[in-house]
N, C-alpha and C positions, 0 to 999 in steps of 0.2 A: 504494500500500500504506500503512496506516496506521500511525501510529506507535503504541508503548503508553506510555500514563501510567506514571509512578514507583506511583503504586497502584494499579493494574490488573493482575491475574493475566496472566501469559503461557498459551497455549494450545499445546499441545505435541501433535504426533502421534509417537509411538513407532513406529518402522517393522524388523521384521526377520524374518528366515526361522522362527522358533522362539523359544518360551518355558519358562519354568519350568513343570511339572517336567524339562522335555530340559536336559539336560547338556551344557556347554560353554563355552570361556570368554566367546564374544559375548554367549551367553545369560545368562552371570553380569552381563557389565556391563548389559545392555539392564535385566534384572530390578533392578539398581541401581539405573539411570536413573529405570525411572516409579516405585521407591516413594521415591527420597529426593529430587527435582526438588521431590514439592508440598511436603515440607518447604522450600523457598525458596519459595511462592508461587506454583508454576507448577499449571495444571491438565493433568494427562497423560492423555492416552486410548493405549493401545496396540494396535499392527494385527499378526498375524505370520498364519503358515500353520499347518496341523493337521502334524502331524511325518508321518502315512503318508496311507493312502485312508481318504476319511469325510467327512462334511459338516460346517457352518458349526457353532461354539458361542461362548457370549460368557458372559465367565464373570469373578467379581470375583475377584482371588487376592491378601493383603495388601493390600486396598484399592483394588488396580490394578484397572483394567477395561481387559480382555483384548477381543479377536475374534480366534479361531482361524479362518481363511476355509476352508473345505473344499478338498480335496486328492486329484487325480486318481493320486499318488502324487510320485515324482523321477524328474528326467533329472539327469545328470551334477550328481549331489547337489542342487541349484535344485527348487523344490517347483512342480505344475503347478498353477495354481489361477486358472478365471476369477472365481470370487468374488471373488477379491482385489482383483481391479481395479478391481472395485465398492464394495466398499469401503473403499481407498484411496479415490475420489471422492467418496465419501459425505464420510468423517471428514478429510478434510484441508479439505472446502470451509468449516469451522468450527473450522481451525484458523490459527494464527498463523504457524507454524512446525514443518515435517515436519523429523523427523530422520532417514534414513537411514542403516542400517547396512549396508556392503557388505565384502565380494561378495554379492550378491542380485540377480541378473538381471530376475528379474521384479515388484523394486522398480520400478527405472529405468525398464521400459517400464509399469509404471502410471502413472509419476508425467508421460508422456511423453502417453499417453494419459486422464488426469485434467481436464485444462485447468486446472491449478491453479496462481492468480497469483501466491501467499503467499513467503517467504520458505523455503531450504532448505537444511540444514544437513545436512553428510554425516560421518560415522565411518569411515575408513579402516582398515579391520582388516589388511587385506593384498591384495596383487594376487592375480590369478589364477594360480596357479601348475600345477598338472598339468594343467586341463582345456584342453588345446591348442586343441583342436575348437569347444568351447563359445564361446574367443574371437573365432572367424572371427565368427560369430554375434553375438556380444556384444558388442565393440568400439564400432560406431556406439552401441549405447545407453549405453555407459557413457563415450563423450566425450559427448554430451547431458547426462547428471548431474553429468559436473565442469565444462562449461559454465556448467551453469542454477545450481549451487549458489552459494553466499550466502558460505560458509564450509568448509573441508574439515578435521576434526579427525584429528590422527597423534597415537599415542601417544608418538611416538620424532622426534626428525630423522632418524633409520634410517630410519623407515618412508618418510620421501621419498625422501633420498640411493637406497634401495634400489628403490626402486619404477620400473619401466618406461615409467611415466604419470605420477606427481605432479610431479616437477621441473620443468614448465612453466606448473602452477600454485600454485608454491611462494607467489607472492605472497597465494593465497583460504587457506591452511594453517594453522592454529594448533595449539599443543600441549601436546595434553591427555591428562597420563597417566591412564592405570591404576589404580587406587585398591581396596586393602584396607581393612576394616574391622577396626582394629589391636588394638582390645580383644577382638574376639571370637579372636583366635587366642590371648594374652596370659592369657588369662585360664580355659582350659581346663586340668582335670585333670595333672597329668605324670606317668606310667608309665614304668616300661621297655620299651615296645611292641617295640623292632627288639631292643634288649641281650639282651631274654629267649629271644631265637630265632638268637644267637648262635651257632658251632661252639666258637668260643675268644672267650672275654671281653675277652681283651687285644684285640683284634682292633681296628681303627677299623671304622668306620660310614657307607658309601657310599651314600647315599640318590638314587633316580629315580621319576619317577612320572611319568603318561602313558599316551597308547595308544598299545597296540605296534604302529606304521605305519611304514612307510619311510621317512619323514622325522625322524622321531625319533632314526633314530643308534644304537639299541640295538645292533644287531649289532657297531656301531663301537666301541662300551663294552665289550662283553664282550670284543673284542679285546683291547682294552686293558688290560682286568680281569685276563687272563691273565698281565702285565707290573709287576701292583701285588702288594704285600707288605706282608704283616702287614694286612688287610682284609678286611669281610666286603661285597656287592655287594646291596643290596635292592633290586627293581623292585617296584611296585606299578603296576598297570594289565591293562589287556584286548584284544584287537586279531586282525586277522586273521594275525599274523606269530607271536603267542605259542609255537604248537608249534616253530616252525622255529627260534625263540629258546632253549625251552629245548632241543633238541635239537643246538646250535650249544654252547652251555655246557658239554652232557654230554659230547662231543666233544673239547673241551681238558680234559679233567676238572676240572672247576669245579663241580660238583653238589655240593659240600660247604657254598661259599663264596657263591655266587649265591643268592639266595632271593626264586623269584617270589609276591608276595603274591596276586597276582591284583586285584580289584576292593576297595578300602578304602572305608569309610562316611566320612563327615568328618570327625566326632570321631576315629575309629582314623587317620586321614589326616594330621591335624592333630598327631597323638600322633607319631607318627613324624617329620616334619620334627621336633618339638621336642627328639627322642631321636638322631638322628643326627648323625654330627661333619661330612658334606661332603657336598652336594646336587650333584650333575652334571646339565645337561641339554648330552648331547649332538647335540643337531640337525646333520642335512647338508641343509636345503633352506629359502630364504627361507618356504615356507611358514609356518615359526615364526616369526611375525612380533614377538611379543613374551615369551610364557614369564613368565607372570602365578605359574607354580609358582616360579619364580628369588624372588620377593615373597613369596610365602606361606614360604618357608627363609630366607631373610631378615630377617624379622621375629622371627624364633626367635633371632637372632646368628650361622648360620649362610653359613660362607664358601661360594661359590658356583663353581663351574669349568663355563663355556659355551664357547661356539663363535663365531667373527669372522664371524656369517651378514653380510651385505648386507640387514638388516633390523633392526627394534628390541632384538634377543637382546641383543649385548654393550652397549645404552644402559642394561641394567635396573641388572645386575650389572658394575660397572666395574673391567677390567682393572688389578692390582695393588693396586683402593682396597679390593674388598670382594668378592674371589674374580681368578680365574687366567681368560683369555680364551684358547683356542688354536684354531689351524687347523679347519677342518669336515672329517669323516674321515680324520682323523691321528691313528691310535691310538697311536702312537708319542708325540707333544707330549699327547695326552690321558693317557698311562699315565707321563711324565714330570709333569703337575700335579699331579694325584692321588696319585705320590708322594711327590711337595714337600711336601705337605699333610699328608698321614697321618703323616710323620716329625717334621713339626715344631709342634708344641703352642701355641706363642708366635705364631706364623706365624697358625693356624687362630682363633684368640683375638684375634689383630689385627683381621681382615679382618670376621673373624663382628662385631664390634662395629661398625666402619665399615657394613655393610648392614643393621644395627639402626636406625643414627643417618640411614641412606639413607632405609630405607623410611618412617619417620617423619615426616619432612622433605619428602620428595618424593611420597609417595605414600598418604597418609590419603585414605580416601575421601571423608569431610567436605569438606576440602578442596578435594576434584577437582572432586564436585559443584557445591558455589558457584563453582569456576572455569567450570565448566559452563555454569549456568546465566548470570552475566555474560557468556555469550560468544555466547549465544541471545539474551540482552535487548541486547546491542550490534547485533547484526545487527538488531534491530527496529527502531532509531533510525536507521540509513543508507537 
């Protein structure tokens, strides 16, 4: 394998299940990746799959050049697509360096079936978690890619210490967070977005946002909701649990104090973390590998109360520096933080400041990239 010159563009293939316009957070970093990488020099090409059924298109979006490989639909959320594998082979044989974003099943077995000598850098977003089934199947291929890989990037020590598979290749692991783009949140409008839809003004302001899935913890929140005083409970998001949620609310009688926004744009998104005094995520399942929304409240100065998953969640937001960490569904230690918080002013003002100076510090997008990309052109030189 060749080395590259100090002036010679690195050649990158961008590899993941989905693009911009799909919504998500892999898809937000991935769409980070190929447009701000050629800002250092690199040349990016990106591969993903069509989100449902339809054929192949290749399309430039902010610069990036896309191939959406056609798409005989999902199995166990993994997109079916033999185009893909085509090309994968095509685009990685001219490139320098694939980067892998998983879980993606049918990453691995193209890159298995590729014959491609290049070097191979992989993104560990999180293990496989519900699809039990899928693993039987999947396993062989995916010790294959943390074999063959070059480099495996976490965003968290979490995400090893938690993971089922990393800790044996803790030595190929590097880590590379997360990254906002800290003006664009900084630098929008401020309304009263959540105040104006208040019941009682005095109220504090419990901010969530997410889809409403079983791993999310909602039903555990609202438990706890029931427990908190002097507060009003805003969820923003969409999911197939929404009815059972707010019908679970209306039940403790909380329909006064809960207020489901539904689906927020990002500007009105953005308006509300800025407008709220205490963002929760409460998660009960490693799924939540990292909670990129804990960074987006964050950056605002607000204090943060998550959950001790076995995954990146409490690396974001650190217990006692910059928000409250408690047990995963324990409505009881969640409905005792939240009212630590809401009672003490001082308390909220502290911590909101420390996840100011966090996410600044540790998680500039800028940043993350050039650690990125150093970490891509180091693997060229071995």
């Amino acid at each position: 394998m060749r080395k590259i010159k100090k002036s010679e563009k690195l050649k990158i293939l961008e590899v993941n299940k989905a693009y911009f316009p799909h919504t998500g957070g892999i898809e937000t970093l991935v769409k980070q990746y190929s447009e701000e990488l050629p800002k250092c020099g690199a040349i990016v090409r990106t591969l993903v799959c069509r989100d449902n059924f339809g054929g192949t298109s290749h399309e430039r979006i902010n610069r990036v050049r896309v191939t959406r490989s056609g798409s005989f639909g999902t199995f166990f959320s993994c997109p079916l697509s033999l185009s893909f594998i085509l090309h994968f082979r095509k685009l990685a044989a001219s490139a320098d360096v694939v980067h892998i974003n998983v879980p993606f099943p049918l990453a691995d077995v193209a890159l298995l079936l590729s014959g491609y000598k290049g070097k191979v850098a992989v993104s560990w977003h999180s293990d496989i978690v519900k699809q039990k089934k899928l693993m039987v199947l999947y396993r062989p291929f995916m010790k294959y890619l943390l074999n063959r890989a070059d480099v495996i990037f976490t965003a968290t020590e979490g995400h090893i210490n938690g993971s089922d598979f990393l800790p044996e290749y803790r030595e190929k692991c590097r880590i590379l967070p997360y990254g906002i783009t800290i003006n664009d949140y900084l630098n929008i409008q401020r309304v009263p977005f959540l105040t104006k839809k208040l019941t009682d003004r005095k109220n504090i302001k419990i901010f969530f946002t997410g889809r409403l899935v079983y791993y999310k913890g909602v039903d555990v929140l609202i438990k706890a909701f029931s427990k908190v005083h002097n507060c009003e409970l805003f969820i923003a998001g969409t999911g197939e649990l929404e009815p059972e949620l707010k019908a679970y609310a209306k039940s403790l009688g909380l329909e006064k104090y809960v207020h489901f926004l539904g689906f927020l744009p990002d500007s009105q998104l953005k308006q509300a973390y800025a407008d709220c005094d205490i963002f929760v995520l409460p998660s009960t399942a490693k799924s939540e590998a990292f909670g990129i929304v804990q960074l987006e409240a964050m950056v605002y100065g607000k204090p943060v109360v998550n959950t001790s998953l076995p995954s990146g969640v409490p690396y974001v937001s650190i217990h006692g520096e910059t928000g409250l960490t408690v047990p995963s569904a324990d409505s009881d230690a969640l409905a005792e933080s939240l009212n630590l918080l809401a009672s003490d002013g001082r308390l909220r003002e502290k911590l909101g400041k420390n996840a100011a100076e966090r996410t600044a510090e540790y998680f500039n997008e800028k940043d993350v990239i050039q650690k990125l990309y150093s970490y891509l052109r180091e693997v060229m030189q071995k």
